[in-house]
N, C-alpha and C positions, 0 to 999 in steps of 0.2 A: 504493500500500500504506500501511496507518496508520501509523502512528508509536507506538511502544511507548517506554516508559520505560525508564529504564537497570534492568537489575537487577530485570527480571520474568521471572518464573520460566518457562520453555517446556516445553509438553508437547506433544508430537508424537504425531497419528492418521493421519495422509497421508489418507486415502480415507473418508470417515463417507455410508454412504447409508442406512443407518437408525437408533434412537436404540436402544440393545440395553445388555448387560450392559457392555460397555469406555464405551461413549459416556457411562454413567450414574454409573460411577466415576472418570472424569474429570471431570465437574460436579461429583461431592461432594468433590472434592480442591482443583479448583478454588475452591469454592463456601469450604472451611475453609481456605484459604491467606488467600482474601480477608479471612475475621475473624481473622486472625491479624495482618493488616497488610501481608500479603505480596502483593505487585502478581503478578499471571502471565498470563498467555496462551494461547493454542491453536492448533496451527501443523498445517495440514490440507491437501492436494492441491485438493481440493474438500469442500467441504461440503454435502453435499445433502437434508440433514433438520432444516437451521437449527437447530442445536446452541445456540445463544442463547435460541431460547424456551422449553427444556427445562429451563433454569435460573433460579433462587429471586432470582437477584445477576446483577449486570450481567459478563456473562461477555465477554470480548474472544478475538475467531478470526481468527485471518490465515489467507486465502485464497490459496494460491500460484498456482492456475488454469494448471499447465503445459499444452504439447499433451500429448496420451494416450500417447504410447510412455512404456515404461521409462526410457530414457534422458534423458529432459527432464524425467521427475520427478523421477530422481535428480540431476540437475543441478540441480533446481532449490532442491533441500533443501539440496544443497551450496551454492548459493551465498547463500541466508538466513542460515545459519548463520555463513557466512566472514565476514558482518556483523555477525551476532548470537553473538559465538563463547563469552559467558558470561552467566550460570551455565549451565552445564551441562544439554541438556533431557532429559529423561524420554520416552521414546519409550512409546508402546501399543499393544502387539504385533509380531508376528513380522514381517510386511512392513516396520514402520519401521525394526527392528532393521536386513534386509537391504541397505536403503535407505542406511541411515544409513553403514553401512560401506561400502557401493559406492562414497558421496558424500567418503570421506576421513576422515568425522568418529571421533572417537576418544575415551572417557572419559563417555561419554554412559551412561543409566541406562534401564533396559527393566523395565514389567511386562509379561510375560511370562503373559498369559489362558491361550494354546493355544499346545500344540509339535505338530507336524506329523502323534501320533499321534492327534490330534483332530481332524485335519482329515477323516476319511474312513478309509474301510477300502482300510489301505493293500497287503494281500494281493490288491486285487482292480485295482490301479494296474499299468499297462505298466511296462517296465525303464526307459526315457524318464523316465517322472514320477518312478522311485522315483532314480534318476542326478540331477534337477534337485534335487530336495530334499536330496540328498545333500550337492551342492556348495553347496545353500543353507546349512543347516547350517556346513559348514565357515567359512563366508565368516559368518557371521554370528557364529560361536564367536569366531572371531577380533576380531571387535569388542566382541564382552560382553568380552573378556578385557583391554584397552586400560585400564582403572583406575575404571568405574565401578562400582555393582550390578545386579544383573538381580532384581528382585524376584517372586515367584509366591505364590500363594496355597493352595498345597496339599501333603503330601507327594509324591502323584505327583509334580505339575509337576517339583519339586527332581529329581527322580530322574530326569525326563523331560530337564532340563537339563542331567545331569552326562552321563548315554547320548549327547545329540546336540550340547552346545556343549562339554559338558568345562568347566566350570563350575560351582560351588555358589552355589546362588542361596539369597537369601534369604525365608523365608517368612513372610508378615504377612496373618493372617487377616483377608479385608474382614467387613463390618460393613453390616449389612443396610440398604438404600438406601428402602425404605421409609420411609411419614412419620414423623418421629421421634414424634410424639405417639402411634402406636400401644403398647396395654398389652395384655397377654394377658387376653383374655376368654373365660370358660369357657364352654362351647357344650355343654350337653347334648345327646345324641339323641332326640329327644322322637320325632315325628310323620314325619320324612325327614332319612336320613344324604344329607349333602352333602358329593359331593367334586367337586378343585376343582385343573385345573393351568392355569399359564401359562407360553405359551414360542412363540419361531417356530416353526412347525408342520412339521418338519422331519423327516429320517429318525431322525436320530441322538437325535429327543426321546422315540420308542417310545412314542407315543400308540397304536398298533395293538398292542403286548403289551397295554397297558393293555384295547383293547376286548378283544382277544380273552381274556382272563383274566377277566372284565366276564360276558362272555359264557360262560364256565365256570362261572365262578360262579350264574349263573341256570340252569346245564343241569345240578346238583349234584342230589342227593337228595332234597335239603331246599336251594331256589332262593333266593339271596339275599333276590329280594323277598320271600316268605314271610315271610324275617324280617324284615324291616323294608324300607318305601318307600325307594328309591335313584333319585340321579339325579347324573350327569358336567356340571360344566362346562367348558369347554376358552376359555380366551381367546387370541389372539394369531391372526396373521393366516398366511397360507403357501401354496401350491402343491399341497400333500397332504390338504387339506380337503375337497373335493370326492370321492374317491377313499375318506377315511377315514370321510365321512359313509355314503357305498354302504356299505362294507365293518362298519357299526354294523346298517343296513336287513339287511345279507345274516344278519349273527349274531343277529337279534331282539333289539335294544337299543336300535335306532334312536330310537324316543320318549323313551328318556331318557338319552339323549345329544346337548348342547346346543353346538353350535359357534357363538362371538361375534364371535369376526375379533377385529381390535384394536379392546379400547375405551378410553374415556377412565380417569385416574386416577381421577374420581369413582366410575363403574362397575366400576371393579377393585375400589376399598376397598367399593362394596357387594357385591362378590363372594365378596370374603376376608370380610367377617361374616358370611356365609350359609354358610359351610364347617366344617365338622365333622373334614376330612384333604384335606393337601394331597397330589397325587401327582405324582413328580419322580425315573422310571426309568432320565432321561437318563444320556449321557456326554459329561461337559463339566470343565471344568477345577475349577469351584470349585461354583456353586450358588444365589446371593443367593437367588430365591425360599423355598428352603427356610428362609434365616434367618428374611426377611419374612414368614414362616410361622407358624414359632416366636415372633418377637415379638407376635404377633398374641394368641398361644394357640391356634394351631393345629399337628396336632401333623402328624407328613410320613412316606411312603412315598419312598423313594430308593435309587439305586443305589451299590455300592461305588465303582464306576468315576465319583462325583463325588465332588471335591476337598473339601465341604465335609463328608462322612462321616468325615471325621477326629475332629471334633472332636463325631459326634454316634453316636460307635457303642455308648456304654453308658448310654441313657436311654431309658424306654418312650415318651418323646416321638418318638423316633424308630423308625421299622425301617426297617433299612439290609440289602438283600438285595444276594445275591452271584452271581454265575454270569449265564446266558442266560436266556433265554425262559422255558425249561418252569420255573425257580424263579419266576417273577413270581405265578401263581397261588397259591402258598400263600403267600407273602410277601404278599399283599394281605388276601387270607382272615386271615392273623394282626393286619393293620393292623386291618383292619375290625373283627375281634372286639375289639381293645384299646379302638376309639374307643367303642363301642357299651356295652362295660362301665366307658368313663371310667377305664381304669386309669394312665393318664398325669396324670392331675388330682391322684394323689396322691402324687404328688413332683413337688419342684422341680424346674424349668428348667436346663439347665447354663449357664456362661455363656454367653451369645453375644457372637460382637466388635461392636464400634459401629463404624459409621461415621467417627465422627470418632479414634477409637482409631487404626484403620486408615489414614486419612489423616495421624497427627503421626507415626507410624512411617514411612512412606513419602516423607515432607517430610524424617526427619530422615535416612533413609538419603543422599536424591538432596544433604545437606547445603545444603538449603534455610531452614533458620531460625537 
């Protein structure tokens, strides 16, 4: 195992198999401790998507490589630490939290992405799952409460932390992870309204409201296309592609609706110029794409049930719809009319958080600087 310096900061992922929203907020934290002068670390079960080459700065990862039970991971975090017992790490997410108290460790600092009501639909869980979460929960409460902070980024989450740890956590809006050079550019609809989401291609992203609303929309009185040429891009890679692509063929949209898989950063920022509205029905803790949106100048479609509508429910940059399914069609229908008559272009942006904002809040809760 390497050899770390006295007095580097550690941030705990246990388990990274793809580079997603935690994996990329811990680079940009990492990434501004660095220019800060701050030495740190990244302490991982395994690494499997080489978290190194995702980052800007020479990032350093200890690899623990336990066997696969439960048990010898948690042993194994226990006993890095009993080595490395300060400052104090920053765990990311719910598993490390659990982990981390099973292991002994105590006073330790958690951001806290997702709490368990984001794991899934938990009305449709056995008594078994809904009993294991349960004591998870408890056993985890119990270690947020030892003397560190649990940070989150949303009102829910806070609310979602006091229901299952009994804890007030503290809230530090992230800061969009996009290139910082991005400036809002304003994108008239000239010729083809272009929209435009990114995300793992999952249930919980409600790409299928999107088609089927898509597809309301074209079976209206007066057919979207009518009014103006449209067409979906969708980037990010998933299991439900195949399935959502049939299911675009079956509602007549299929043509223009464009599935990319994952592509590179280059093909994303040519993606995001080409976008006129981004869409983001998901439910999830917080949201970066929508910032990365917004800093672009582009303006977004999202749901209440993301953590980042907090801070974007009173500007025509945004429409933040409420409820299920059958609200997605006219919450879209309103996006669409806004973009097409540019009424967002004439008012300002509200703030959004930086990145680096985001990260000296976060540095200075864990009393890292």
């Amino acid at each position: 195992m390497q050899t770390i310096p006295d007095g580097s900061r550690p941030i705990v992922m246990t388990e990274i198999d793809q580079f997603g929203g935690a994996e990329r907020s811990v680079v940009a934290l990492s990434r501004w401790l660095r220019q800060q002068g701050s030495p740190n670390h990244v302490v991982v079960y395994y690494d499997r998507c080489n978290l190194a080459k995702h980052a800007t700065h020479p990032l350093e990862v200890v690899e623990l490589k336990p066997a696969s039970s439960p048990r010898n991971k948690i042993a194994a975090l226990g006993r890095y630490f009993r080595h490395h017992p300060t400052p104090k790490p920053l765990l990311s997410g719910y598993q490390p939290a659990l982990h981390a108290t099973l292991a002994g460790m105590r006073g330790f600092h958690v951001l806290m992405h997702d709490t368990p009501s984001l794991f899934g639909d938990l009305d449709v869980r056995n008594a078994k799952a809904k009993l294991r979460i349960a004591v998870s929960n408890r056993i985890i409460g119990h270690g947020l409460r030892t003397g560190g902070n649990t940070i989150v980024t949303s009102e829910y989450l806070r609310s979602e932390c006091r229901k299952d740890f009994s804890v007030d956590a503290k809230i530090v809006r992230m800061g969009g992870l996009g290139p910082t050079s991005a400036t809002p550019h304003i994108r008239p609809v000239e010729q083809q309204l272009r929209m435009f989401s990114v995300c793992r291609i999952e249930a919980n992203k409600r790409i299928d409201w999107i088609l089927r609303s898509l597809a309301q929309l074209e079976q209206a009185e007066t057919p979207l296309s009518a009014r103006i040429d449209w067409r979906l891009d969708l980037a990010g890679s998933g299991s439900l592609i195949p399935s959502l692509q049939a299911m675009a063929q079956n509602l007549g949209i299929g043509n223009r609706i464009h599935f990319h898989g994952f592509v590179s950063d280059q093909d994303l920022d040519r993606l995001f110029s080409q976008t006129h509205l981004f869409l983001m029905p998901a439910v999830q803790g917080y949201g970066i794409p929508a910032i990365e949106s917004l800093q672009r100048g582009i303006p977004v479609l999202l749901h209440r049930e993301s953590g980042v509508s907090d801070i974007l429910l009173n500007t025509p940059w945004a429409t933040v719809m409420s409820g299920g399914e059958d609200h997605m069609t006219t919450a879209l229908r309103s996006a669409i009319d806004a973009v097409i008559e540019g009424k967002h272009h004439t008012i300002a942006q509200p703030h959004l958080p930086t990145e680096d904002e985001w990260a000296e809040q976060v540095a200075t809760l864990c009393d890292w600087l």
